[in-house]
C-alpha positions in Angstrom: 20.9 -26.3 -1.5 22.4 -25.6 -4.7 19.4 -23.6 -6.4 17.1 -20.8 -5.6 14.2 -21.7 -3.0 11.2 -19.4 -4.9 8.6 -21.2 -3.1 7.6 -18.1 -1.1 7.9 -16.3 -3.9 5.6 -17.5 -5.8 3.3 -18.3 -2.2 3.8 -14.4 -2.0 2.1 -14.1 -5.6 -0.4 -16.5 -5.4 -1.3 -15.4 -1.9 -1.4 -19.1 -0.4 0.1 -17.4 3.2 -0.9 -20.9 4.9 2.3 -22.5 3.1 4.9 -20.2 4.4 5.4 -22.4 7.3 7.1 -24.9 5.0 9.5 -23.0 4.7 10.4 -20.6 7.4 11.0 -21.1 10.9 7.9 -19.6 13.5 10.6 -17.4 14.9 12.4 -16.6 11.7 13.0 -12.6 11.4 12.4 -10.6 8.1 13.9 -6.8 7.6 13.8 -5.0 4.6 16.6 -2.0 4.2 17.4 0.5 1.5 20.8 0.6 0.0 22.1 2.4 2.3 21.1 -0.2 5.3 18.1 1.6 6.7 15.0 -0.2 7.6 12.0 0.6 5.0 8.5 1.5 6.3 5.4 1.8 5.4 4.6 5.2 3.0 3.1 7.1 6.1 6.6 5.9 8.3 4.0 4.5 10.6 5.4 0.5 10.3 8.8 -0.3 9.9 9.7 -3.5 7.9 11.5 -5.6 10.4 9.2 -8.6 12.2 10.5 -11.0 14.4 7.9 -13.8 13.9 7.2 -15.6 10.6 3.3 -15.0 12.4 3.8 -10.9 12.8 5.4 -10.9 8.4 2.3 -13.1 7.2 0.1 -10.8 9.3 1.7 -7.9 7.6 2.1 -9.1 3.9 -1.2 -10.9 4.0 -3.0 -7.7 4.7 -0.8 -5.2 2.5 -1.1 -7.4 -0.6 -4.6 -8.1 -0.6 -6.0 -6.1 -3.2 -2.8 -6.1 -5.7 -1.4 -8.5 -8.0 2.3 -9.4 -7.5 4.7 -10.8 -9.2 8.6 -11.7 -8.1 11.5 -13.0 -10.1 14.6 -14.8 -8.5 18.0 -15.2 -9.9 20.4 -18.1 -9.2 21.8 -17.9 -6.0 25.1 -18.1 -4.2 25.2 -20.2 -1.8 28.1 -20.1 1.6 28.2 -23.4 3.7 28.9 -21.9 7.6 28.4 -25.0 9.1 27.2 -28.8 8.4 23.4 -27.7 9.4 23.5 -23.6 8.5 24.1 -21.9 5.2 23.9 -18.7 4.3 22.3 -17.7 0.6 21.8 -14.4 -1.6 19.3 -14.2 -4.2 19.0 -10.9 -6.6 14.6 -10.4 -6.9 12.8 -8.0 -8.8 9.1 -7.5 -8.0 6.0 -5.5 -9.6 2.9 -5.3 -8.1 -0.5 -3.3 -9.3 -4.3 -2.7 -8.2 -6.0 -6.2 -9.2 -8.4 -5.8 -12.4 -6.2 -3.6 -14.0 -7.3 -0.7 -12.0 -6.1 3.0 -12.5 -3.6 3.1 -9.3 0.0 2.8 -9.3 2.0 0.4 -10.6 5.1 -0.3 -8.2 8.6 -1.5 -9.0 12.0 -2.6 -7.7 14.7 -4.6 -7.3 17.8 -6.0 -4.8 19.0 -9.1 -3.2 17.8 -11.6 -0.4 20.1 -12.6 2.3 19.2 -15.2 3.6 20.1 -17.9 6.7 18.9 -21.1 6.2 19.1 -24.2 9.0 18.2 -28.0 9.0 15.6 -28.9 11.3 14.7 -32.5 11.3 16.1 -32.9 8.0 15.0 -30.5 5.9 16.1 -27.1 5.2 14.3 -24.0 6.6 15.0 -19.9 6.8 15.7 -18.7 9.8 16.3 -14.8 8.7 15.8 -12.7 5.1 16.7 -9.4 4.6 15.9 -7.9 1.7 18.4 -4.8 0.8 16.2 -2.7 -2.2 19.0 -1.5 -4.6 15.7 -0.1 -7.0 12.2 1.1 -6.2 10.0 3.1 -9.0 6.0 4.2 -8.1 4.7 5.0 -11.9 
C-alpha cells in the first residue's frame, strides 16, 4: 500500500454505496471525533458517529447525503507496517458538501485526518477501522 486508497471517497461522492464492500470489511467500525477525541453527532445530538458494521455506516451516510452534493480530497498518506497482513494508514481529507441544484441552504466545510487499519483477506487489502479526527468544520 504505498498510496492513498480514495475509492470510498469518491464512492462517497458519487453515491455508488453498493461498492463500499470492496473495500471495507462487513464488520469494519467507523467513528468520527473532534479534535479533542469526542465522538461527533448528529446537529440535534440525537446519533452519535460511531457504527460498528460497514451495513449500520452505509445505512447512515446513504440516507444523510442523499439530497447534497459532496465532494472529498485525500492527501498522500503515511503508511506503518504492524504486521505481514495489517497496516495501519493516515490520510489528511477535506470535504464540502451543499444542497444539490445549487439550492439556497448551507454550504458545509472541514477538514482532518483518517486513521485507518487496513488487513489482507484472501489477498487483497481491506479496512477494518477509520476514524476520522475533524481538525476544521465551517457551516456558511
Amino acid at each position: 500500500m504505498t498510496t492513498p486508497p480514495p475509492d470510498y471517497t469518491r464512492f462517497a461522492d458519487t453515491k455508488q454505496w453498493n461498492k463500499f464492500d470492496t473495500i471495507f470489511v462487513p464488520d469494519a467500525t467507523f467513528t468520527f471525533v473532534d479534535i479533542d477525541g469526542k465522538v461527533i453527532s448528529t446537529p440535534d445530538g440525537a446519533i452519535p458517529y460511531k457504527w460498528y458494521s460497514l451495513e449500520s455506516w452505509v445505512a447512515f451516510f446513504e440516507k444523510a447525503l442523499a439530497d447534497l452534493q459532496v465532494i472529498h480530497l485525500t492527501g498522500p498518506g503515511e503508511f506503518e507496517l504492524v504486521g505481514p497482513n495489517e497496516v495501519k494508514a493516515v490520510f489528511t481529507v477535506v470535504y464540502n458538501d451543499a444542497l444539490k441544484g445549487g439550492g439556497t441552504g448551507p454550504h458545509e466545510t472541514g477538514g482532518g485526518h483518517y486513521y485507518e487499519t487496513w488487513v489482507r483477506q484472501s489477498g487483497d487489502l481491506f479496512c477494518k477501522d477509520l476514524c476520522m479526527q475533524r481538525t476544521y468544520h465551517r457551516v456558511i
